[in-house]
C-alpha positions in Angstrom: -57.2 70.6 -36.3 -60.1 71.0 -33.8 -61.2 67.9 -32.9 -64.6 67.3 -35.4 -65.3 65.0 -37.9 -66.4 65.9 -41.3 -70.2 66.8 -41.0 -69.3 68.3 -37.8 -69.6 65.8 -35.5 -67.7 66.0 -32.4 -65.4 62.7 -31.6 -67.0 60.3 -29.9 -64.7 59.5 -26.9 -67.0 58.0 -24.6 -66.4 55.0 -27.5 -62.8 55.5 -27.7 -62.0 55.0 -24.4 -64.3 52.1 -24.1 -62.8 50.3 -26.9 -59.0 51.5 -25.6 -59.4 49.8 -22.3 -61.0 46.9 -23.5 -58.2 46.4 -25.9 -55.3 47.2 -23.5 -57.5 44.6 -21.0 -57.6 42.0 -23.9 -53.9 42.6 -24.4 -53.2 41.7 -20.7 -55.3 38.2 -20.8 -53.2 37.1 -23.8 -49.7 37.6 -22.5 -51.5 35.6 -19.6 -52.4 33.1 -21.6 -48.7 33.0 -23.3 -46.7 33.2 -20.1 -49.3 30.6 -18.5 -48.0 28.4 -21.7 -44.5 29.3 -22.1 -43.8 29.9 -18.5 -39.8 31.1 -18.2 -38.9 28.6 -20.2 -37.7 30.2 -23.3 -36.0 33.8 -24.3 -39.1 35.2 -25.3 -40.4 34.8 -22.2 -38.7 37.8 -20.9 -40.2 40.1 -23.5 -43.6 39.0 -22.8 -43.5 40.1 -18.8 -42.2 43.3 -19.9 -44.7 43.9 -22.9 -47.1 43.0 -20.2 -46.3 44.8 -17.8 -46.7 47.7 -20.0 -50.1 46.9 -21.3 -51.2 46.6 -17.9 -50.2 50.1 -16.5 -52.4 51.0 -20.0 -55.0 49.3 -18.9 -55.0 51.1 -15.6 -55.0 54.6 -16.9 -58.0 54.2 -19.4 -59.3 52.0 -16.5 -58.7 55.6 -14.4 -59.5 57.4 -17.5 -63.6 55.7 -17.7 -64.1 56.1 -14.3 -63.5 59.6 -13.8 -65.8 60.5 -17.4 -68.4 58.3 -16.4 -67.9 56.1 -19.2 -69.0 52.8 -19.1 -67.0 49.8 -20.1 -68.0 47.6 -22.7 -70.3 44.7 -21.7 -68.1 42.2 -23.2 -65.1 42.0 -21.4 -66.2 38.7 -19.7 -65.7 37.2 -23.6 -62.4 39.3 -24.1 -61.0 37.8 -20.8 -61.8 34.0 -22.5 -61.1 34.5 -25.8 -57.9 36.5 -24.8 -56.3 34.3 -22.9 -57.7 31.7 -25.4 -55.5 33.6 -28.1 -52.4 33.9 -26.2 -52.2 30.2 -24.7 -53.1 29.1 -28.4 -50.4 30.9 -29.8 -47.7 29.7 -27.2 -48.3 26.3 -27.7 -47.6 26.7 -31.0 -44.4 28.4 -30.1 -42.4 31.3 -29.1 -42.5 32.2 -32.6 -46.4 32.2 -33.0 -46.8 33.9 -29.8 -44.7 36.9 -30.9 -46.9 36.7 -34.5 -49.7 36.9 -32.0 -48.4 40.3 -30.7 -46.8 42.0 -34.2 -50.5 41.2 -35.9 -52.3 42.9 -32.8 -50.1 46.0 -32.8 -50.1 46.3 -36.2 -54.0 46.6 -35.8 -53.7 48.9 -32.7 -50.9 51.3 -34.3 -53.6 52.1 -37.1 -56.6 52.3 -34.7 -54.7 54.8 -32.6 -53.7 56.8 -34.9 -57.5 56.8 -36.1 -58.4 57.9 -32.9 -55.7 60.5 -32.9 -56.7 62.0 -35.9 -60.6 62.5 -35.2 -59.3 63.9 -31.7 -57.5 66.6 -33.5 -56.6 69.2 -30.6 -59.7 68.5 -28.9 -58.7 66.4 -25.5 -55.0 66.6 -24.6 -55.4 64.3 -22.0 -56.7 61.6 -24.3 -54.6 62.4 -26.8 -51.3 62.9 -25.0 -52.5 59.1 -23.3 -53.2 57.8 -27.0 -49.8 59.0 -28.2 -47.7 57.4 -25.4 -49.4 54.0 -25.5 -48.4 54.0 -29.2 -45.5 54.7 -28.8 -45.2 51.2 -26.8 -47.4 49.3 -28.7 -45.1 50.0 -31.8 -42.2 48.8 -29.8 -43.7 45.5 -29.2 -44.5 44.9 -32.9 -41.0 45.7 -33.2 -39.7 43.6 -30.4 -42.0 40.6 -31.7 -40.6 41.0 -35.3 -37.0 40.9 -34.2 -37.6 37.9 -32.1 -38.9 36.1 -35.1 -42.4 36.6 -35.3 -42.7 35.8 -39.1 -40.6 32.8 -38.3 -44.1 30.9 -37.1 -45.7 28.8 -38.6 -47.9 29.5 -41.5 -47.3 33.0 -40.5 -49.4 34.9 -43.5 -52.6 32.8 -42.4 -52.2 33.3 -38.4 -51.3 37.2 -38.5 -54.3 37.8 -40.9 -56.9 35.6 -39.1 -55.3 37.6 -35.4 -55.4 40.9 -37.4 -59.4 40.5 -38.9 -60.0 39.3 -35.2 -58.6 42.7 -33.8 -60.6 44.8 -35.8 -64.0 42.9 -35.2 -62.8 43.5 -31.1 -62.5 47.2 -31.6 -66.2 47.4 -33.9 -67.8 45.5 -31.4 -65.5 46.6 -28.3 -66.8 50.4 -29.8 -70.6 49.5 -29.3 -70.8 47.1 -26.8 
């Protein structure tokens, strides 16, 4: 695989990383939002500092990753800073449960999206790529790590994962452009 889309278009990875550090950025401000809830208080709390910890040395390689192609980031992370730690403290104060339905819907979204990426990449950046791959990796571990810990255990869960999940892909359309 080479790296172009069908018609021959070459991937557009000025976008890709834009959107991939927005989202890893959004995905620190709602464990922010969860631990500023949940504090230490309960078992999941644990999980959520190490998930976060994790999204945050994402964040700063696609944050490294921008700056060194020139690539701007998206005008609107002021909104993702709100609305994700909106999201996160939302979902704690529902509970534990909620806030690991919170992180199994977003991962679920991201798992697709990066393999998406991966895909249209092809062979055609290694770096990306390889950076894609790892970050994966991880994010499928936290959908795993919110599901064992109960994450379809919360309330209403059908309604809250699908209302998180439509509001992850409208992020990474508009994250994309914007």
């Amino acid at each position: 695989m080479t790296g172009f889309r069908p018609g021959g278009r070459r991937p557009d990875r000025a976008s890709m990383l834009r959107v991939n550090q927005a989202g890893e950025y959004g995905a620190t401000r709602i464990y922010a939002g969860q631990m500023a809830v949940m504090g230490d208080r309960c078992p999941a709390s644990r999980s959520i500092a190490g998930m976060a910890a994790q999204e945050e040395r994402h964040r700063k390689h696609f944050d490294a990753m921008i700056a060194a192609r020139g690539v701007r980031p998206t005008m609107l992370q002021p909104f993702w800073d709100v609305a994700g730690f909106a999201l996160g403290a939302v979902t704690a104060a529902i509970g534990p449960e909620a806030a690991m339905a919170c992180t199994a819907a977003i991962e679920t979204e991201i798992d697709k999206h990066y393999s998406e990426q991966l895909e249209e990449l092809g062979d055609s950046d290694p770096e990306l790529s390889d950076a894609i791959r790892e970050f994966q990796a991880e994010e499928v571990e936290h959908r795993e790590t919110a599901l064992a810990a109960g994450a379809e255990n919360a309330p209403a869960y059908p309604l809250l994962s699908g209302a998180i999940r439509l509001g992850c892909r409208a992020a990474i359309a508009l994250s994309k452009r914007i």
